[in-house]
Backbone as CSV, one residue per row, in Angstrom:
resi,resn,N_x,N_y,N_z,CA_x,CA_y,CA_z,C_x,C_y,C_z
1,UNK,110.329,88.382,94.385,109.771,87.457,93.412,110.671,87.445,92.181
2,UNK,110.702,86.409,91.518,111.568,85.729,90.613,110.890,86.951,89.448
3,UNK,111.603,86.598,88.225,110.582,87.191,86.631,109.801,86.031,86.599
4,UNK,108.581,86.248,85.793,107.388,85.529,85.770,107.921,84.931,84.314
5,UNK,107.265,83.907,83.947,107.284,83.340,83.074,106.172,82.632,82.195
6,UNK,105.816,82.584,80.977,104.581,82.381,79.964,104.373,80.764,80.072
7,UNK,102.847,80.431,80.236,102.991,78.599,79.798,103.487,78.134,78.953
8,UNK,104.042,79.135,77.729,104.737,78.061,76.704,105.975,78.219,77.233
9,UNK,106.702,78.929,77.955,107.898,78.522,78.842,107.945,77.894,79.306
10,UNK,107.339,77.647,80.310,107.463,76.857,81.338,107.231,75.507,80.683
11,UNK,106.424,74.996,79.799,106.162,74.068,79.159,107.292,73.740,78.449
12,UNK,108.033,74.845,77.968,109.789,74.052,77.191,110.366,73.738,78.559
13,UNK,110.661,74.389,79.826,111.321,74.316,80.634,111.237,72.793,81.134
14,UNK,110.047,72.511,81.727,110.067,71.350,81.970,109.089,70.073,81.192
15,UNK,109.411,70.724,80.056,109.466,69.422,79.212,107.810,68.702,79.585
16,UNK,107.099,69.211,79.688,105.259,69.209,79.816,104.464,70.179,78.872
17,UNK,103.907,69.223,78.349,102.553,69.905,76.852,102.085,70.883,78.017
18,UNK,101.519,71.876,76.782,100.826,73.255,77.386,99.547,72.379,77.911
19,UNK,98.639,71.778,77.265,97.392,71.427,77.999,97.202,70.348,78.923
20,UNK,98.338,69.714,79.098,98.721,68.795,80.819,99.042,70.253,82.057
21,UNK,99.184,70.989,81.823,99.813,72.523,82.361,98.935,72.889,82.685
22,UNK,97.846,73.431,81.660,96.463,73.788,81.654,95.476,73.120,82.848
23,UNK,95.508,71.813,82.530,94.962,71.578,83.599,94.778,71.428,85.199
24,UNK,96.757,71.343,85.197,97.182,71.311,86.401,96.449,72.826,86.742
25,UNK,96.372,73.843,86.042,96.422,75.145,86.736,95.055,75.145,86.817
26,UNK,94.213,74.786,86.285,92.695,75.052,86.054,92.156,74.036,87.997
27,UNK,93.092,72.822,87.775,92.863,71.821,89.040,93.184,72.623,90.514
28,UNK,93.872,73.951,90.148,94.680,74.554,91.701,96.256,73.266,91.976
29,UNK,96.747,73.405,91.143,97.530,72.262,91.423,99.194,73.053,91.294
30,UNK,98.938,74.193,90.226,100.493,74.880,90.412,100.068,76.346,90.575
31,UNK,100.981,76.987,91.334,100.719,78.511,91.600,101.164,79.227,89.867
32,UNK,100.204,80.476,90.162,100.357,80.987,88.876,100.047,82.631,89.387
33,UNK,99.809,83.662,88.588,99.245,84.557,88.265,98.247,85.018,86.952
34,UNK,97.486,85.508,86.790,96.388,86.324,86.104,97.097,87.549,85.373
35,UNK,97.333,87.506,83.899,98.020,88.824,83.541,97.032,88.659,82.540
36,UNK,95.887,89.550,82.453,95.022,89.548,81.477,94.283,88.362,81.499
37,UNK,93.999,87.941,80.192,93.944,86.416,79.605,94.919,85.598,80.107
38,UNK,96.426,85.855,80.565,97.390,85.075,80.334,97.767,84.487,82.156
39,UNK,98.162,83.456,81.443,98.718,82.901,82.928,100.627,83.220,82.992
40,UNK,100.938,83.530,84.468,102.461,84.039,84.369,102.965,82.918,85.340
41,UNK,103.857,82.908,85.491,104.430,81.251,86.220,106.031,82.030,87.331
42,UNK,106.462,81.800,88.524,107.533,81.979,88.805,108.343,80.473,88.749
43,UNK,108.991,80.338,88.142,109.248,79.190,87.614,110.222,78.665,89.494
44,UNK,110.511,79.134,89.757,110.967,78.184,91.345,110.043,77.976,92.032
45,UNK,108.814,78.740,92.016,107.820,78.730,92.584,106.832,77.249,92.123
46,UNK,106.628,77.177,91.227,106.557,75.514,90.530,107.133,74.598,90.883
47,UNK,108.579,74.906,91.182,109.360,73.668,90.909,109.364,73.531,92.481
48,UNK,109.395,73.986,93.429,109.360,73.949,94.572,107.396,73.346,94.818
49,UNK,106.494,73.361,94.511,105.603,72.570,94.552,105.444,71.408,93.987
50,UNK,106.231,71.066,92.632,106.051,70.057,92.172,106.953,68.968,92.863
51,UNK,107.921,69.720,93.657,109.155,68.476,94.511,108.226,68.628,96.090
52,UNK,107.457,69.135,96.368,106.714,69.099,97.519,105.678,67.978,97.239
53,UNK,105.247,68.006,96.137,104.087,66.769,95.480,104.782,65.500,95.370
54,UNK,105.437,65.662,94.739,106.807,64.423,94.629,106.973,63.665,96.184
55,UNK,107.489,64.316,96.949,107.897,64.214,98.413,106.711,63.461,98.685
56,UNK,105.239,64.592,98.850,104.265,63.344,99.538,103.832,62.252,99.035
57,UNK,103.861,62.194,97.715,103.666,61.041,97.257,104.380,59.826,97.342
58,UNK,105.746,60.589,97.731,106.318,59.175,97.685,106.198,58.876,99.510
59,UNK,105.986,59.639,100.312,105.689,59.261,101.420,104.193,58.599,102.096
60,UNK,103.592,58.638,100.897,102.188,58.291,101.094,102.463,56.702,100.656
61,UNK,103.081,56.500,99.949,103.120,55.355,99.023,104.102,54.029,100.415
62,UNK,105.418,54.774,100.698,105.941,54.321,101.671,105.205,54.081,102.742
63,UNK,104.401,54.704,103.378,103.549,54.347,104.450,103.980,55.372,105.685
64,UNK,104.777,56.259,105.271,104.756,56.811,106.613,103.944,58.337,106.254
């Protein structure tokens, strides 16, 4: 596993407000971890779901 990373990282990283983030994570929509209170992020681990979301969407849209 990668180093984990804080939502206000990941939120500079890719350029997304902390509470669009928030919700994605609250929705089950990006993998995370539980460190206390805090949410920890493997940041390839994101980015590799968010281009998996990407992908079906645009294959949903295309029709196949």
């Amino acid at each position: 596993m990668n180093d984990l990373i804080s939502l206000e990282e990941l939120s500079d990283r890719l350029n997304i407000g902390k509470p669009t983030l928030t919700k994605r994570v609250k929705a089950g929509d990006l993998p995370y971890l539980r460190v206390g209170r805090t949410y920890r992020f493997d940041y390839e681990a994101v980015l590799y779901k968010l281009s998996n979301d990407l992908q079906t969407d645009y294959m949903k849209k295309k029709g196949n």
